[in-house]
ChimeraX commands (.cxc) that place a marker at each C-alpha (Angstrom):
marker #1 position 8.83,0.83,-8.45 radius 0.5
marker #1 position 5.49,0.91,-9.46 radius 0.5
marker #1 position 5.22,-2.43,-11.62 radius 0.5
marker #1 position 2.29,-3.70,-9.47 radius 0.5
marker #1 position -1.31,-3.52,-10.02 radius 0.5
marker #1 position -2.44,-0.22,-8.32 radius 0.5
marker #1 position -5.35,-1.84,-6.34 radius 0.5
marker #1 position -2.84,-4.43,-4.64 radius 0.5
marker #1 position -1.16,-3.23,-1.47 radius 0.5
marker #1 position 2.71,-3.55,-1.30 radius 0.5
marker #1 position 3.41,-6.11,1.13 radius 0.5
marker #1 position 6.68,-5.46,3.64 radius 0.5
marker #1 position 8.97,-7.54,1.10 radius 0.5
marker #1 position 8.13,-5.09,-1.88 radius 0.5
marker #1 position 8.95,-1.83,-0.14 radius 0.5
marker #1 position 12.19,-3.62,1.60 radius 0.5
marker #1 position 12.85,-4.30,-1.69 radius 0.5
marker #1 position 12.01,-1.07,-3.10 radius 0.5
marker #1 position 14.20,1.14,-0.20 radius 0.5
marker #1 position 17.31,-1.11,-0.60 radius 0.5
marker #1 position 17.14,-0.65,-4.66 radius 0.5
marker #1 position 16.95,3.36,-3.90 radius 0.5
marker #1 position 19.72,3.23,-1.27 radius 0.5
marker #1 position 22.20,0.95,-3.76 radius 0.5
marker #1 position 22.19,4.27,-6.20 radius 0.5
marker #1 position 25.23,5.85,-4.42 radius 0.5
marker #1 position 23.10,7.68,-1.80 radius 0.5
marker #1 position 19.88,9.18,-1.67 radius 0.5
marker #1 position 18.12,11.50,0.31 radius 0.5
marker #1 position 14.66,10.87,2.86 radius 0.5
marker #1 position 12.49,13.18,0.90 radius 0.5
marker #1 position 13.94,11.00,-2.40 radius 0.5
marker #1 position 13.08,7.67,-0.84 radius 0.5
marker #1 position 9.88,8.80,0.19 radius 0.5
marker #1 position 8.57,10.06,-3.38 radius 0.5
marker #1 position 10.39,7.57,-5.53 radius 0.5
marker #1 position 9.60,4.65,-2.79 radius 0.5
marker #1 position 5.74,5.69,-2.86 radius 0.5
marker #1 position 6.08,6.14,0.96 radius 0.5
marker #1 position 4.01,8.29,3.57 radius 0.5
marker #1 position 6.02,10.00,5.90 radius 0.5
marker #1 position 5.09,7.35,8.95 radius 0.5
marker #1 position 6.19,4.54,6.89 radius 0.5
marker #1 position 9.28,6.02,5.54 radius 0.5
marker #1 position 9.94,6.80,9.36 radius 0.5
marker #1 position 9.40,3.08,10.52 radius 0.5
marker #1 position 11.54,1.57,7.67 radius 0.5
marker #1 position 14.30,3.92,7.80 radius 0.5
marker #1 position 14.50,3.23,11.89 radius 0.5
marker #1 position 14.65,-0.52,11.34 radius 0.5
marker #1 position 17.04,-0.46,8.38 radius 0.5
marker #1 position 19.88,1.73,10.32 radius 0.5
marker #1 position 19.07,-0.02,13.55 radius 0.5
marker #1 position 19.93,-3.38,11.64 radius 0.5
marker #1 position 23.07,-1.78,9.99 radius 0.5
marker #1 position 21.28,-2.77,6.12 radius 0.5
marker #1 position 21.28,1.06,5.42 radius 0.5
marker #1 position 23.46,4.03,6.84 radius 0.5
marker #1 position 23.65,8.03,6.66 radius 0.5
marker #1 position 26.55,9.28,4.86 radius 0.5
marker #1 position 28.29,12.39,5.99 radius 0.5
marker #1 position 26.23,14.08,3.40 radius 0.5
marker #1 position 22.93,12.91,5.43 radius 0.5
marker #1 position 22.36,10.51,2.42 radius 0.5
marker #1 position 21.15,7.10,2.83 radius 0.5
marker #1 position 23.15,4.45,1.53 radius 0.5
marker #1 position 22.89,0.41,1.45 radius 0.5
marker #1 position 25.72,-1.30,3.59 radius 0.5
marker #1 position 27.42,-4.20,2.76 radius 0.5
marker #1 position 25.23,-6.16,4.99 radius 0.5
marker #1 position 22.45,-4.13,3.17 radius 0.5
marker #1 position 23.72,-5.78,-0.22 radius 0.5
marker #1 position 23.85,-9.20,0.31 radius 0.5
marker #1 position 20.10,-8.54,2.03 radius 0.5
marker #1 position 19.09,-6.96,-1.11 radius 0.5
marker #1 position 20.48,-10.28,-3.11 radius 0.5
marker #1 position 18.62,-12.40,-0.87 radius 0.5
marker #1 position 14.89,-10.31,-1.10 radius 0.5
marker #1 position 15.34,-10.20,-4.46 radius 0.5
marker #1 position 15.58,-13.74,-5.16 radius 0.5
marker #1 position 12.26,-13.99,-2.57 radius 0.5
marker #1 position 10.61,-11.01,-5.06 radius 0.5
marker #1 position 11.05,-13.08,-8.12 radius 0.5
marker #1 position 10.53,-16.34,-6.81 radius 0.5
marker #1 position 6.73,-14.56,-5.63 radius 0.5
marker #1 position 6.81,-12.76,-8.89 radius 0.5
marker #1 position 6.49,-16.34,-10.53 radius 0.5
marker #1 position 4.32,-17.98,-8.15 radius 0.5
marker #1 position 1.82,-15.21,-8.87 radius 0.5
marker #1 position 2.06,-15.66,-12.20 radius 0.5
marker #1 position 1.50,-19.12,-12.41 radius 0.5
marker #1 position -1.32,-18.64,-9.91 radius 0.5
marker #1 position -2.87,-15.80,-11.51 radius 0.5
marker #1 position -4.56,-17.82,-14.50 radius 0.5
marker #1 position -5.39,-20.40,-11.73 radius 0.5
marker #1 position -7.34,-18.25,-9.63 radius 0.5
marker #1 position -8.44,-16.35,-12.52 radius 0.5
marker #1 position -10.43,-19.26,-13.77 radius 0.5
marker #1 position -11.97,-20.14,-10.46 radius 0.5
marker #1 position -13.22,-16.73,-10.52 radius 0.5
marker #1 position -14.71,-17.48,-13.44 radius 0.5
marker #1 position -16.30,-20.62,-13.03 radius 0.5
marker #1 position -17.82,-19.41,-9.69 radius 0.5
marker #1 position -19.57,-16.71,-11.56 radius 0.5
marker #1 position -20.95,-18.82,-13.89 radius 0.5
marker #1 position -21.97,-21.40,-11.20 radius 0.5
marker #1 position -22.58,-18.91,-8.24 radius 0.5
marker #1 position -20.98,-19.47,-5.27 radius 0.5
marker #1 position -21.19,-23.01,-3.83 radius 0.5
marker #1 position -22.31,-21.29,-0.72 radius 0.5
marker #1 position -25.56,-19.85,-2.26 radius 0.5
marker #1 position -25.99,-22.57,-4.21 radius 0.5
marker #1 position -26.50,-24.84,-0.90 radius 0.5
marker #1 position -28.52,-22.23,0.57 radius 0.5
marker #1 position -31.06,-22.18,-2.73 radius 0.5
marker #1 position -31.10,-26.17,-2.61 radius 0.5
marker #1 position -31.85,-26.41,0.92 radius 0.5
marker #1 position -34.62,-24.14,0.98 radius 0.5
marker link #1:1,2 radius 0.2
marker link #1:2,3 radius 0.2
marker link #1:3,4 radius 0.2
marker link #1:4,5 radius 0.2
marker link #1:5,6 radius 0.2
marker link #1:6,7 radius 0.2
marker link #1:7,8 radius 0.2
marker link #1:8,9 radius 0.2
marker link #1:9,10 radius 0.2
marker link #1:10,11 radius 0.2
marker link #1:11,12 radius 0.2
marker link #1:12,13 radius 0.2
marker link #1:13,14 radius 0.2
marker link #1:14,15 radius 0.2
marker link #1:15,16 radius 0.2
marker link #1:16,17 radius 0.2
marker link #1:17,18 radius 0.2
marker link #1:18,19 radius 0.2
marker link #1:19,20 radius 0.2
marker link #1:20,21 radius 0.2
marker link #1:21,22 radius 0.2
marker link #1:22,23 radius 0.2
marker link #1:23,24 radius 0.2
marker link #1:24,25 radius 0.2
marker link #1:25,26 radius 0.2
marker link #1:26,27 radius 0.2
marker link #1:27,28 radius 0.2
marker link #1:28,29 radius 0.2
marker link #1:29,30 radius 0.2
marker link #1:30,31 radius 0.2
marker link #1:31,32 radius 0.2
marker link #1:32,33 radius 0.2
marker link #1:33,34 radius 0.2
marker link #1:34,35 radius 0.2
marker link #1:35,36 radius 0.2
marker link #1:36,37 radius 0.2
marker link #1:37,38 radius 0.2
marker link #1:38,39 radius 0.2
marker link #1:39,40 radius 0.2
marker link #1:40,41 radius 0.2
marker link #1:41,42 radius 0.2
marker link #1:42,43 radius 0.2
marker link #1:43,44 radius 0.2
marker link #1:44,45 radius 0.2
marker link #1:45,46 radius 0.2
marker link #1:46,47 radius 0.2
marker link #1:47,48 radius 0.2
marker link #1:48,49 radius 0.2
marker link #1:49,50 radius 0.2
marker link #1:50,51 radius 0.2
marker link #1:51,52 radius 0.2
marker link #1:52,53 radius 0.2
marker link #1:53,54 radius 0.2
marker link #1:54,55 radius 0.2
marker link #1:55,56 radius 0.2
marker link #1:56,57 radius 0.2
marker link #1:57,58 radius 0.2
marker link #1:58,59 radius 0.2
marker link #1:59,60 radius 0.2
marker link #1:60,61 radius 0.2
marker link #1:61,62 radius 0.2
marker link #1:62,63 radius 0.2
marker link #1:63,64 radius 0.2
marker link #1:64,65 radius 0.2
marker link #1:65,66 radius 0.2
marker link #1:66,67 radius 0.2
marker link #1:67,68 radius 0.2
marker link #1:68,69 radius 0.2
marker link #1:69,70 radius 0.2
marker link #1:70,71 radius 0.2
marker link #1:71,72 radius 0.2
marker link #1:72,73 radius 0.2
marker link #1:73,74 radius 0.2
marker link #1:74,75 radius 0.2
marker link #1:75,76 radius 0.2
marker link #1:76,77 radius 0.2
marker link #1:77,78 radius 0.2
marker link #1:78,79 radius 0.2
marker link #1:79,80 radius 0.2
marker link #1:80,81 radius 0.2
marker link #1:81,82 radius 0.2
marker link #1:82,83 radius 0.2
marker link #1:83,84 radius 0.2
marker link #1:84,85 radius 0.2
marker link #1:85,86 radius 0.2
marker link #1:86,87 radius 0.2
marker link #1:87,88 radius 0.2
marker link #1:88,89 radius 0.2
marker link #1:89,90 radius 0.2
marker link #1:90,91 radius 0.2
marker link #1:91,92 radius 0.2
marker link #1:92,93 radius 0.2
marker link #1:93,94 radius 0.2
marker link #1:94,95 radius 0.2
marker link #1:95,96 radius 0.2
marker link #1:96,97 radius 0.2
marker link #1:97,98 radius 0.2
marker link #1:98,99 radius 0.2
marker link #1:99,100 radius 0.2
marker link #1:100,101 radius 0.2
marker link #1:101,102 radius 0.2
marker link #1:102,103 radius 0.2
marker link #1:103,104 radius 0.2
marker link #1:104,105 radius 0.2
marker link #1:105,106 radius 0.2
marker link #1:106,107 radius 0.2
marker link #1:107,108 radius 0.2
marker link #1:108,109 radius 0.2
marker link #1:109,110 radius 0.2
marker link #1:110,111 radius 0.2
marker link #1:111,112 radius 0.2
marker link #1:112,113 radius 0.2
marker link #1:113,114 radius 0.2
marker link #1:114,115 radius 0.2
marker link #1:115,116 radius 0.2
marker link #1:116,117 radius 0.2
marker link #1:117,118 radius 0.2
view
């Protein structure tokens, strides 16, 4: 779960994605989710609520959490949405990377037509 560069905020996708890999282990408990998942109680609250209102995840008699059929074939699809953004960023990366780079070695074109008009 935690693959991602730790100054990067998980976006909704990634800790979908995250909950519905913990739930497909057979069952798992809040307090699990929570820790594993890298959750704070409040969001852990809102993402459980939508995922058993939706029928994606459901309580077992044991009070475990467990993915649903449903749950499964949503997990198939956001997965193939995680890697497909897994390999736009990583063609983007360099791209961005080296605009970075050539603005700091320029400056910014902002203050550059600030220092020229003045």
């Amino acid at each position: 779960m935690q693959n991602r560069i730790m100054s990067r905020r998980r976006s909704s996708i990634d800790i979908l994605h995250d909950i519905l890999k913990l739930c497909d282990s057979g069952g798992i408990k809040k307090t699990a989710i929570m820790y594993r998942g890298n959750l704070s109680y409040d969001q852990l609250r809102r993402y459980l609520a939508v995922l058993t209102r939706q029928e994606i995840i459901a309580k077992n008699d044991a009070g475990d959490y467990q993915i649903t059929e449903k749950g499964r074939h949503t997990q198939r699809r956001v997965s193939t949405v995680v890697e497909l953004l897994k390999d736009l960023n990583a063609e983007l990366d360099p791209v961005v990377e080296a605009e970075n780079v050539s603005e700091a070695r320029n400056g910014h074109p902002e203050e550059h037509a600030v220092a020229v008009g003045s």
